[in-house]
C-alpha positions as CSV (number, residue, x, y, z in Angstrom):
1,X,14.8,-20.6,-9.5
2,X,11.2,-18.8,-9.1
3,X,8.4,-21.6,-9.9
4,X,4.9,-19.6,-10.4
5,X,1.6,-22.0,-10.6
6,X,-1.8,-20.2,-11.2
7,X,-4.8,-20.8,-10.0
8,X,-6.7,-19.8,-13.1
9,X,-5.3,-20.4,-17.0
10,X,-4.2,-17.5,-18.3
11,X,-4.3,-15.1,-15.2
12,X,-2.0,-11.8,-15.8
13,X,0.2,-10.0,-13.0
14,X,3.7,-8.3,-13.3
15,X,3.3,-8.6,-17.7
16,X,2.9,-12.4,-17.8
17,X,0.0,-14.5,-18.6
18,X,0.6,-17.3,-15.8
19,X,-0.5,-21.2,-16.4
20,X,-2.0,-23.5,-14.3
21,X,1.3,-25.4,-14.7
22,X,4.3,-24.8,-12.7
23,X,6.3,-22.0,-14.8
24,X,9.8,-22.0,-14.1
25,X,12.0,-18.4,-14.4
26,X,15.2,-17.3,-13.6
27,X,15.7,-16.3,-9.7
28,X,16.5,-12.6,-11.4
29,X,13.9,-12.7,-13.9
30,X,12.1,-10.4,-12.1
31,X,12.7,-6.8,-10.1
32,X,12.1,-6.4,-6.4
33,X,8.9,-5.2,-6.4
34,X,7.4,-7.7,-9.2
35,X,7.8,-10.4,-7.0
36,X,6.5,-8.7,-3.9
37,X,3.8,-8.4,-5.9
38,X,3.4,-11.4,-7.2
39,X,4.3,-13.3,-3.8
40,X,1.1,-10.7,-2.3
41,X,-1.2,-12.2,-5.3
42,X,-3.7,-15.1,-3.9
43,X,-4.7,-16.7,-7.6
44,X,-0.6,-17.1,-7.6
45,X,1.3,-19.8,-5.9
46,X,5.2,-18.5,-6.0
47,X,7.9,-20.8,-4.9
48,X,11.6,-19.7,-4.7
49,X,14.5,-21.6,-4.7
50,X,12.0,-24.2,-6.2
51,X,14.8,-26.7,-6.9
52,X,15.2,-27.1,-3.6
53,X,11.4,-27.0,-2.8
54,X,11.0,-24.0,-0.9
55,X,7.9,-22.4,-0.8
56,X,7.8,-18.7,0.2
57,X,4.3,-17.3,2.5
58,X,2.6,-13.9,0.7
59,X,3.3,-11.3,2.3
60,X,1.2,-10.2,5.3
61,X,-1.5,-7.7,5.0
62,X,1.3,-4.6,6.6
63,X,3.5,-5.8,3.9
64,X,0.4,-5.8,1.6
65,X,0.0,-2.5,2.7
66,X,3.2,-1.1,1.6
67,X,2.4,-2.2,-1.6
68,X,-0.6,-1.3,-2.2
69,X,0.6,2.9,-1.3
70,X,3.6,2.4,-3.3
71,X,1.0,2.0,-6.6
72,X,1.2,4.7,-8.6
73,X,-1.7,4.1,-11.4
74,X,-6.1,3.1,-11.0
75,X,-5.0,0.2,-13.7
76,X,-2.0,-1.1,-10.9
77,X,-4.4,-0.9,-8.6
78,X,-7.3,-2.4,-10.0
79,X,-4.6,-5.3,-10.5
80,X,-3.6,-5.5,-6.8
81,X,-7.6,-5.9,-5.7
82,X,-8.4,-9.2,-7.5
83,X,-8.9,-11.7,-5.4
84,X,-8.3,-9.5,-1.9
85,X,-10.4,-10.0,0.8
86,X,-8.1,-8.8,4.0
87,X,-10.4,-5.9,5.5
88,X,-6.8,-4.1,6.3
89,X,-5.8,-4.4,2.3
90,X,-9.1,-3.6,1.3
91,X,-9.2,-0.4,2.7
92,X,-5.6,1.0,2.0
93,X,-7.1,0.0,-1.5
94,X,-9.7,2.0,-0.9
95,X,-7.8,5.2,0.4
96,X,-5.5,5.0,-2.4
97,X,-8.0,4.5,-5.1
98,X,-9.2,8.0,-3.7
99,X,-6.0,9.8,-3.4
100,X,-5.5,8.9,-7.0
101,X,-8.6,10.0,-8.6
102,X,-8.3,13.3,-6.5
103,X,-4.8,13.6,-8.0
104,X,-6.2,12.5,-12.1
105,X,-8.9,15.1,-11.4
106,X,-6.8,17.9,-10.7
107,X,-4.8,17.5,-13.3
């Protein structure tokens, strides 16, 4: 079982409007990389295997990192910067957020 508690009423990541109360779903309720992004989210806290009260760390920022150049749209990305604050993320935010307008403009 995945067990996702928000921070703030009502915050959205991976299509769901998350509650400040302990959500419950499915341990394959959600792809991969939607819980790699969700366990990377800071306004999230994501515990798996929550029956049994084990809670998962976020991923660190190289994992963060991965992410964050695997993002393939300015709206993802714009998602993925709330609430950052690593310099490391920040940056590889940055970079991508360039590479991609480069790539809208010359289209």
């Amino acid at each position: 079982m995945i067990r996702i508690t928000s921070s703030r009423e009502g915050f959205r990541r991976a299509g769901i409007a998350h509650s400040k109360e302990p959500t419950d779903y499915a341990d394959d309720h959600f792809n991969k990389d939607e819980l790699k992004i969700l366990r990377a989210e800071k306004m999230l806290t994501v515990e798996i295997g929550a029956d049994k009260k084990q809670t998962i760390k976020p991923p660190n920022v190289g994992e963060t990192v991965a992410l964050v150049e695997k993002i393939e749209t300015l709206a993802d990305l714009d998602i993925m910067v709330v609430g950052e604050t690593r310099k490391g993320v920040i940056e590889a935010i940055e970079k991508k957020r360039a590479e991609l307008t480069l790539n809208t403009e010359e289209k």
